[in-house]
VEXFIFI-550220 format. One record per atom (N, C-alpha, C, CB): atom name; residue in three letters; residue number from 1; x negated, y, z negated. Coordinates in pm, 1 decimal, m for minus. Each point is the difference from the previous one (the first is absolute). Glycine has a CB too. Layout:
N
NODE  atome  residu  num        xx        yy        zz
NODE     CA     Ala  NUM         X         Y         Z
...
This chain:
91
NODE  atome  residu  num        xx        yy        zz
NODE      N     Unk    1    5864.8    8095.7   m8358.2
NODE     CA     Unk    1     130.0     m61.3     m15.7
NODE      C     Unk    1     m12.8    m151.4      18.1
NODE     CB     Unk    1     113.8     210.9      82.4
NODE      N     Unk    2     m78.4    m280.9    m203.6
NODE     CA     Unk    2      m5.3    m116.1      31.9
NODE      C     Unk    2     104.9    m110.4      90.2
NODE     CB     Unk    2    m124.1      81.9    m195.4
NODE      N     Unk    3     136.9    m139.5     264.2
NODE     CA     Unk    3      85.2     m88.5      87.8
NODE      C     Unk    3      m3.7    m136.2     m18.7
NODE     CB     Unk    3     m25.2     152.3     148.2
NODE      N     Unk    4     133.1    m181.1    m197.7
NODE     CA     Unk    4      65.9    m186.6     m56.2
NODE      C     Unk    4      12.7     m25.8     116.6
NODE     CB     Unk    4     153.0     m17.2    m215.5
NODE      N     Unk    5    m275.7    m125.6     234.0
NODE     CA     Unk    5      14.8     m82.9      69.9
NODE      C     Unk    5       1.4    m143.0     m37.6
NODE     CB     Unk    5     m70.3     169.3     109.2
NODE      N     Unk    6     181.4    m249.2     m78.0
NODE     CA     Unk    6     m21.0    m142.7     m67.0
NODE      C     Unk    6      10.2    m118.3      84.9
NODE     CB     Unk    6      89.2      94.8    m191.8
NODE      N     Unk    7    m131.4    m232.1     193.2
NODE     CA     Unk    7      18.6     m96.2      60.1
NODE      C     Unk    7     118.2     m52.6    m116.6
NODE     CB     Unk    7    m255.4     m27.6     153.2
NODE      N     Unk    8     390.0     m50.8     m12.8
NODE     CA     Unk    8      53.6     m27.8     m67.3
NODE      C     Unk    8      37.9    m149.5     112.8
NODE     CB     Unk    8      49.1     264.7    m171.4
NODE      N     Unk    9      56.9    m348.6      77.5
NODE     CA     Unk    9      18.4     m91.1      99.2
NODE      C     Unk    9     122.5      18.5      21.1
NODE     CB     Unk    9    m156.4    m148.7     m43.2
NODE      N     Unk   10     214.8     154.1     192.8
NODE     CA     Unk   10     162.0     m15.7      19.8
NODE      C     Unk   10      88.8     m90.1     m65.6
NODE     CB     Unk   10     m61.2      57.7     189.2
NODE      N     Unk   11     152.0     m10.3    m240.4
NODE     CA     Unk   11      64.9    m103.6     m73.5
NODE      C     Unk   11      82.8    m171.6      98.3
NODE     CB     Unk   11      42.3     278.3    m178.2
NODE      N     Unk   12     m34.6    m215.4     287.7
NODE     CA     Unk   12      18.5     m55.3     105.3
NODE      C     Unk   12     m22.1     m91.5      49.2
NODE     CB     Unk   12       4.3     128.4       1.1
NODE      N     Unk   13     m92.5     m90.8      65.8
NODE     CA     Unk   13    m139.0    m109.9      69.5
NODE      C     Unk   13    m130.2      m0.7    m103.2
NODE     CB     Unk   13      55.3      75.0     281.4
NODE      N     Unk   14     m73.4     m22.2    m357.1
NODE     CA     Unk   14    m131.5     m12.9     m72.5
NODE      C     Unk   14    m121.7      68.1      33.3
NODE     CB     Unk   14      86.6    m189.3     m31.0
NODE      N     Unk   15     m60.2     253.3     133.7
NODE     CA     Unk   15    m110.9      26.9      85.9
NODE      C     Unk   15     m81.2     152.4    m102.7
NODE     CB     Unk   15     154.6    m112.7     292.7
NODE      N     Unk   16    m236.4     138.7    m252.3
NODE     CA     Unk   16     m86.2     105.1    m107.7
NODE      C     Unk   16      m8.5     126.2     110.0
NODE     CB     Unk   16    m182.4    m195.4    m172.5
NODE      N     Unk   17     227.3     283.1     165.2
NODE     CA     Unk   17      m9.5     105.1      16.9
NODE      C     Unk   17     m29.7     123.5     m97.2
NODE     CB     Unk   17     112.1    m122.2     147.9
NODE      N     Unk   18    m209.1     221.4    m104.6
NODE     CA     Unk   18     m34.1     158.8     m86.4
NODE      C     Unk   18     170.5     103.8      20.7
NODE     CB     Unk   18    m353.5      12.1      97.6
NODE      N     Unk   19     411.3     m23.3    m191.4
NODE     CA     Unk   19      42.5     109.2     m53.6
NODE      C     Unk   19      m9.0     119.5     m42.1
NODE     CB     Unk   19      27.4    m135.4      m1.0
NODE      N     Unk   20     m17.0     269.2      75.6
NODE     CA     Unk   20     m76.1     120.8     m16.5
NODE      C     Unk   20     124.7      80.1     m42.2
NODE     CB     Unk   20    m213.3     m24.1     179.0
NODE      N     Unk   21     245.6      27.4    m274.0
NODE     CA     Unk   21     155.2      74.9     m94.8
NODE      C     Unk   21     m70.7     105.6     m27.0
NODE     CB     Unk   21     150.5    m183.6    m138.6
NODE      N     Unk   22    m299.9     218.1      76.5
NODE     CA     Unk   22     m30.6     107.3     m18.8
NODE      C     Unk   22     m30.3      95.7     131.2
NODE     CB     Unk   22     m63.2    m113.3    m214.7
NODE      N     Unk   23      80.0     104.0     333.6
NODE     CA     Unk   23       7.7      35.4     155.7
NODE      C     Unk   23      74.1     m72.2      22.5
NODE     CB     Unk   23    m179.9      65.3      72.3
NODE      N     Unk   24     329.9    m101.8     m53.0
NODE     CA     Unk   24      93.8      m5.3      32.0
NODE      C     Unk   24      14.3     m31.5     177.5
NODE     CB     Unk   24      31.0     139.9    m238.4
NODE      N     Unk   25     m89.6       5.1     262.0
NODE     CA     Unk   25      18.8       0.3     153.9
NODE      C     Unk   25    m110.0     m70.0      92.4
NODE     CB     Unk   25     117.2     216.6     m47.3
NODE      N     Unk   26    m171.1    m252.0     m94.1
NODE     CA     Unk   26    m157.3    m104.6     118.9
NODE      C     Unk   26      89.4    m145.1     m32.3
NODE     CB     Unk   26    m347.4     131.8     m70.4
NODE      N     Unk   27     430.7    m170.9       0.4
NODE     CA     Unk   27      31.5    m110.5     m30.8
NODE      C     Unk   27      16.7    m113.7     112.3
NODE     CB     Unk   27      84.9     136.0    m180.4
NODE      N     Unk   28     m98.2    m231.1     181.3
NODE     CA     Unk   28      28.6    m108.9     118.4
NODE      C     Unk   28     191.4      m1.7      28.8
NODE     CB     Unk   28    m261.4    m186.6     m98.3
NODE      N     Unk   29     298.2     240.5     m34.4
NODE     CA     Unk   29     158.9     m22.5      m3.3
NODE      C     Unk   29      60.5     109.6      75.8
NODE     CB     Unk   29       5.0    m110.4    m228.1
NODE      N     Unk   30     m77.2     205.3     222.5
NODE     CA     Unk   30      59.4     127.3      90.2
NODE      C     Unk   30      28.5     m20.2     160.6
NODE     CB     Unk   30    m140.0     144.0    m168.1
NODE      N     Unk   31      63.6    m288.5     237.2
NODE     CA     Unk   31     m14.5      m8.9     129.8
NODE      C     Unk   31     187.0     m67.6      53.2
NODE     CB     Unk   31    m344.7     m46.7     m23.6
NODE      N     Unk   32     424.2      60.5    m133.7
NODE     CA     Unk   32      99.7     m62.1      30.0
NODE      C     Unk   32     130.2      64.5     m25.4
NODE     CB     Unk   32    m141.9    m172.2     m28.3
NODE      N     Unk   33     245.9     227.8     130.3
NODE     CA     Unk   33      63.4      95.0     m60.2
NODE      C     Unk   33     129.1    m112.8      m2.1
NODE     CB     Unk   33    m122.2     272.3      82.4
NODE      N     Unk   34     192.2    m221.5    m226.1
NODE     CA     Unk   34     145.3     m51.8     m94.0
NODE      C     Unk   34      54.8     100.9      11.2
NODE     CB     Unk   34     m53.7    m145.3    m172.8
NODE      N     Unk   35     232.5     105.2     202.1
NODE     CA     Unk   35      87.7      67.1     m60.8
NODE      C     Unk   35      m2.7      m7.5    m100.7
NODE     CB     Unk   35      96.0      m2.7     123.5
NODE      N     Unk   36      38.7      92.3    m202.6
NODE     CA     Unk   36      36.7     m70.8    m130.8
NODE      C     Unk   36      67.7     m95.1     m52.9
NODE     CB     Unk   36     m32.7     146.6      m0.4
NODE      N     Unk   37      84.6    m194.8     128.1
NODE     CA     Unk   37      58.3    m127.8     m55.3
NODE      C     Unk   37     m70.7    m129.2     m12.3
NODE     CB     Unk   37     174.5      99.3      84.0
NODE      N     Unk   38    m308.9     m58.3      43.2
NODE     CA     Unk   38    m104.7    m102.6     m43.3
NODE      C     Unk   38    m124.9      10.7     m72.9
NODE     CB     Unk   38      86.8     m61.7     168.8
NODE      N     Unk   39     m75.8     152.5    m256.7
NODE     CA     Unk   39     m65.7      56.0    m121.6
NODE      C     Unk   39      77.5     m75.8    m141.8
NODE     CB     Unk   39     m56.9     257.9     145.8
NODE      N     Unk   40     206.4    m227.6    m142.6
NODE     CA     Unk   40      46.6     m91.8     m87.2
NODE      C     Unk   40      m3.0    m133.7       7.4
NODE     CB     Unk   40     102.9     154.3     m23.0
NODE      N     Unk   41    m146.3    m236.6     123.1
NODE     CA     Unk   41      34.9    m117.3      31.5
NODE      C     Unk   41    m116.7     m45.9     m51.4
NODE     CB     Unk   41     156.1      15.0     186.3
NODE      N     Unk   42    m270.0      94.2    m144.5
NODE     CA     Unk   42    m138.4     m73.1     m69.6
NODE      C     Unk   42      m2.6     m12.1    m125.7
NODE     CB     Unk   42    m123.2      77.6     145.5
NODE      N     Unk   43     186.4      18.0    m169.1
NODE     CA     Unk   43     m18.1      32.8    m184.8
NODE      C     Unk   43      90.8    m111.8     m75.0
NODE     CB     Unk   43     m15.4     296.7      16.2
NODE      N     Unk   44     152.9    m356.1      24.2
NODE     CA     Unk   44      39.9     m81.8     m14.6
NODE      C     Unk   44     m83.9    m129.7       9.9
NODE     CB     Unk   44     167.8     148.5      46.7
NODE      N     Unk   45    m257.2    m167.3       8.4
NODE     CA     Unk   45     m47.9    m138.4      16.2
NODE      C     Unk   45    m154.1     m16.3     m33.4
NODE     CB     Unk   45     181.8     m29.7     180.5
NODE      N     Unk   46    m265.5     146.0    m199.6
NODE     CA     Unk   46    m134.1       1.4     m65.3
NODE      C     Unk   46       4.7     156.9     m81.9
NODE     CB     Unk   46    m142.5    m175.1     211.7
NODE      N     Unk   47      64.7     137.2    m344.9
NODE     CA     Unk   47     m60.1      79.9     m70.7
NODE      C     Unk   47    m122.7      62.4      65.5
NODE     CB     Unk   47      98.7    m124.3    m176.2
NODE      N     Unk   48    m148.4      97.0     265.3
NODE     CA     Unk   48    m170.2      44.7      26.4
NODE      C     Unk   48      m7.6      19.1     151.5
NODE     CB     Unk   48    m121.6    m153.1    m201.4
NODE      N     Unk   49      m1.4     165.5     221.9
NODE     CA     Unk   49     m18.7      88.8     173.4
NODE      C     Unk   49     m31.0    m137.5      41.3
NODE     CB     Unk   49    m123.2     289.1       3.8
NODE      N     Unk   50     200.3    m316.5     127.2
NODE     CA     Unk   50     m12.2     m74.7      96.0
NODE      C     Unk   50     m88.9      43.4      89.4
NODE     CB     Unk   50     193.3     m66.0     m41.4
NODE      N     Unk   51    m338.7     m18.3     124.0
NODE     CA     Unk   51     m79.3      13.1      78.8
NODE      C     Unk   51     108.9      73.2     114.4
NODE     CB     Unk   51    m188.0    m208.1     m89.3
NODE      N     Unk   52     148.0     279.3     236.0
NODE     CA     Unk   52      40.3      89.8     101.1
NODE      C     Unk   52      74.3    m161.9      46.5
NODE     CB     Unk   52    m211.3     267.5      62.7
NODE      N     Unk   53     150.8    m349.7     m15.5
NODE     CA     Unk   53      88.6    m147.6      70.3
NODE      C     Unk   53      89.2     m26.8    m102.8
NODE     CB     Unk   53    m186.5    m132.1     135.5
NODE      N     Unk   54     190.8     124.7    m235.2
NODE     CA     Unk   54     113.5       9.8     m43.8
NODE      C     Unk   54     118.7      97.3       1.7
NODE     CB     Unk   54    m143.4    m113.0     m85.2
NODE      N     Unk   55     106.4     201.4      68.8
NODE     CA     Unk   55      84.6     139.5     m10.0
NODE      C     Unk   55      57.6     m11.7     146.9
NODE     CB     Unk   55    m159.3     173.1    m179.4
NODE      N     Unk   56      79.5    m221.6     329.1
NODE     CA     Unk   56      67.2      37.6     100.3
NODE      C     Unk   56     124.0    m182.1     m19.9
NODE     CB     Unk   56    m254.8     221.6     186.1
NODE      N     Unk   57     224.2    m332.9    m240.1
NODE     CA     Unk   57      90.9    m107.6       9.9
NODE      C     Unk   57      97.0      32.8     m45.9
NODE     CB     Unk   57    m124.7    m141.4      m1.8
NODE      N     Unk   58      96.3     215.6    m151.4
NODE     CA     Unk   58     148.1      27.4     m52.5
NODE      C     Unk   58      92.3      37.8      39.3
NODE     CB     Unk   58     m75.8      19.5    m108.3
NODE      N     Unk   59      m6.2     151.9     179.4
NODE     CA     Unk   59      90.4      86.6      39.2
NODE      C     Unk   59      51.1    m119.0      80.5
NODE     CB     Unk   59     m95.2     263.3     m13.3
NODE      N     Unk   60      95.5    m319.7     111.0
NODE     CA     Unk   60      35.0     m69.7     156.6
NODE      C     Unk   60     125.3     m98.9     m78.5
NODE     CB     Unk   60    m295.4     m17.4     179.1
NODE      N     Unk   61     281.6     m35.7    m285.2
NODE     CA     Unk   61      77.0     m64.6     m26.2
NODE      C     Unk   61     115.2      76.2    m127.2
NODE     CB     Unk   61    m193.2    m193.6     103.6
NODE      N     Unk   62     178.9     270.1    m158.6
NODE     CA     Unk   62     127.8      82.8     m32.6
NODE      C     Unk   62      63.0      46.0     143.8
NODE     CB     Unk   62    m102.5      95.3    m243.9
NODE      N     Unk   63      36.0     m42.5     342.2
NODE     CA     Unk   63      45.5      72.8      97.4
NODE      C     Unk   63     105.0     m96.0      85.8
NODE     CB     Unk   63    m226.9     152.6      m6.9
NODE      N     Unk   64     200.4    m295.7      m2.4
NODE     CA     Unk   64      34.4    m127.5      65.4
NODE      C     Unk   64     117.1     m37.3    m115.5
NODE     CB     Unk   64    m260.9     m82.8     135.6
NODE      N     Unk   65     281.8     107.1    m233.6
NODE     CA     Unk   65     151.1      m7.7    m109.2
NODE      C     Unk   65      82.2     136.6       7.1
NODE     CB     Unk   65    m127.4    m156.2    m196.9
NODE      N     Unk   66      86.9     201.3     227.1
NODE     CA     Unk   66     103.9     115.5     m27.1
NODE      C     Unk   66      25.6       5.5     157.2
NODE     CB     Unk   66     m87.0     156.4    m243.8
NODE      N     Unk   67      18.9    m161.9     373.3
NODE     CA     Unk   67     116.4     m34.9     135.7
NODE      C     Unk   67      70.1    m127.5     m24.0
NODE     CB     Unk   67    m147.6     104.9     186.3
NODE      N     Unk   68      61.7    m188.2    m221.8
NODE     CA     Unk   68     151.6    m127.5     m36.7
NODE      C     Unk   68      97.5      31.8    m112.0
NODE     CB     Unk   68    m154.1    m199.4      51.1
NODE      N     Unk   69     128.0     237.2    m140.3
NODE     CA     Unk   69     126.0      55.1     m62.5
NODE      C     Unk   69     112.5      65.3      55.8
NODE     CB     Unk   69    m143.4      12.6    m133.4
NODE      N     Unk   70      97.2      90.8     194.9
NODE     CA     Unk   70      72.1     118.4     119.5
NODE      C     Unk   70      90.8     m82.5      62.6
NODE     CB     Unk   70    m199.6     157.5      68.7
NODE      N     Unk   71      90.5    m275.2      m4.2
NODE     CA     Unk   71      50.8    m135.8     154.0
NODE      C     Unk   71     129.6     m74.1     m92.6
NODE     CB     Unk   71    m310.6    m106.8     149.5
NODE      N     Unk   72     286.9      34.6    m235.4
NODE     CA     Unk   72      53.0     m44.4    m121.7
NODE      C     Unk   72     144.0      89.1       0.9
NODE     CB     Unk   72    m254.7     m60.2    m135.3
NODE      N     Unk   73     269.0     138.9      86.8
NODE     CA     Unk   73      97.6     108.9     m11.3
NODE      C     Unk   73      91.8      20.8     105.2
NODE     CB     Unk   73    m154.1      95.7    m122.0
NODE      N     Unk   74      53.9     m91.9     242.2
NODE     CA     Unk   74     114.0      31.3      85.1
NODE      C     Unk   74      88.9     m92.5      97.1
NODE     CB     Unk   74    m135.7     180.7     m23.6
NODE      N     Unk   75      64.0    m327.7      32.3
NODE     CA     Unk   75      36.0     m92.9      17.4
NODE      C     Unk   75      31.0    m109.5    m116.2
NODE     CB     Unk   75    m101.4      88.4     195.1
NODE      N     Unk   76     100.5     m50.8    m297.7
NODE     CA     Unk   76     101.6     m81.8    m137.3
NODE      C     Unk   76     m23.7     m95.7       2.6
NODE     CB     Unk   76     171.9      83.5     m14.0
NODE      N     Unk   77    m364.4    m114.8      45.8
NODE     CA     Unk   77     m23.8    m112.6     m90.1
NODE      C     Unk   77     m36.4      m2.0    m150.2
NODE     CB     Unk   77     m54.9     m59.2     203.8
NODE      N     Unk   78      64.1     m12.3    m253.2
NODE     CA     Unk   78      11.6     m11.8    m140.8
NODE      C     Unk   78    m194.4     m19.3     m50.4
NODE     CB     Unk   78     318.3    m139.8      12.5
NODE      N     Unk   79    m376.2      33.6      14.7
NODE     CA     Unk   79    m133.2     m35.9     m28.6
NODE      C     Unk   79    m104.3     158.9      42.9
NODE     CB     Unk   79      67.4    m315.8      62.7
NODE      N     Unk   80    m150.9     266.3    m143.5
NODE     CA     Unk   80     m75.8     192.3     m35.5
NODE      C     Unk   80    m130.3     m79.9      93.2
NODE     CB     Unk   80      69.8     164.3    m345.1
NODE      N     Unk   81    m146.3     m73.2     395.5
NODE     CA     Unk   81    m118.0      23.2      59.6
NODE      C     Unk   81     m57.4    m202.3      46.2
NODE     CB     Unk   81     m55.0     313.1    m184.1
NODE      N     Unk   82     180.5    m323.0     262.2
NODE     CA     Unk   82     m65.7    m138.8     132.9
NODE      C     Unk   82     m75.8      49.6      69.3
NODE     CB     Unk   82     173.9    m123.1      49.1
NODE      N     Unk   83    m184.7     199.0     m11.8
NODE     CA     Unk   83     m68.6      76.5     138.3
NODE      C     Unk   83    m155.3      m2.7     m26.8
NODE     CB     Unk   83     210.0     183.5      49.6
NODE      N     Unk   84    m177.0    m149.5    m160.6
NODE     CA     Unk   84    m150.9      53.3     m52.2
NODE      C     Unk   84    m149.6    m100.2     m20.8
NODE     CB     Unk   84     181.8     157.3    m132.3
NODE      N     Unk   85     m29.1    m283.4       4.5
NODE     CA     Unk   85     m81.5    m140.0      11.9
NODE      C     Unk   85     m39.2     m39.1      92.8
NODE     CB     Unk   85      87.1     m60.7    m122.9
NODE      N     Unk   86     m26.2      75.3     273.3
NODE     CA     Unk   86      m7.2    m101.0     139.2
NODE      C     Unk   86    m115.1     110.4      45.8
NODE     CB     Unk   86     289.6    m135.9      80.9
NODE      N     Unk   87    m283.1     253.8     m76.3
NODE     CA     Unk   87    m166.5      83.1      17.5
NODE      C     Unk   87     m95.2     m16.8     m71.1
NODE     CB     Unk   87      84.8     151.8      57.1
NODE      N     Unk   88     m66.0    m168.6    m167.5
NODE     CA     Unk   88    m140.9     m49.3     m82.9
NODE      C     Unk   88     m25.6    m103.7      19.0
NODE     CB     Unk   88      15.0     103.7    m154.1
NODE      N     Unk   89      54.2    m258.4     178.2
NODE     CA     Unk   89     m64.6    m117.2      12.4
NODE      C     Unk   89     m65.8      46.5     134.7
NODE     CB     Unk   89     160.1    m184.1    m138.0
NODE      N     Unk   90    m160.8     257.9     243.9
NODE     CA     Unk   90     m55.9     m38.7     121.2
NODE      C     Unk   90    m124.1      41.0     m24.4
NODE     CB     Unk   90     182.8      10.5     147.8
NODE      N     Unk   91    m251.7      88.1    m269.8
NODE     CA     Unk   91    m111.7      63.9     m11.8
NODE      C     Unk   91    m113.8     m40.3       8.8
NODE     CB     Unk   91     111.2      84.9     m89.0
């Protein structure tokens, strides 16, 4: 049985990581578990497999818009994901 393995570069950071789609469950991406809402969020914003450091930033930062949205909502501010900007500049 043959098994697809590829080097690819994150669309991201650039960085080169092996992609194992044909083993799936050996994949570097598997070390990262998504909902589905942050499954769509990826898919919304890249066509291609993001390296595992990526996959864990994203998730962290959809996860960081959608409580400020929530925060947003329930205190009726108007401006979308401040919170988030003022956490990422400290990175």
């Amino acid at each position: 049985m043959y098994t697809k393995h590829e080097t690819k570069s994150c669309p991201r950071c650039e960085a080169s990581f092996e992609c194992k789609s044909g083993s799936i469950l050996l994949c570097q991406c598997q070390t990262v578990i998504l909902n589905a809402d942050q499954i769509e969020y990826m898919n919304m914003h890249y066509e291609d497999c993001l390296c595992a450091r990526c996959l864990l930033e994203v998730r962290t930062e959809c996860n960081c818009m959608q409580h400020t949205d929530k925060l947003n909502k329930i205190i009726g501010f108007k401006e979308k994901h401040w919170m988030c900007i003022v956490l990422s500049a400290r990175a």
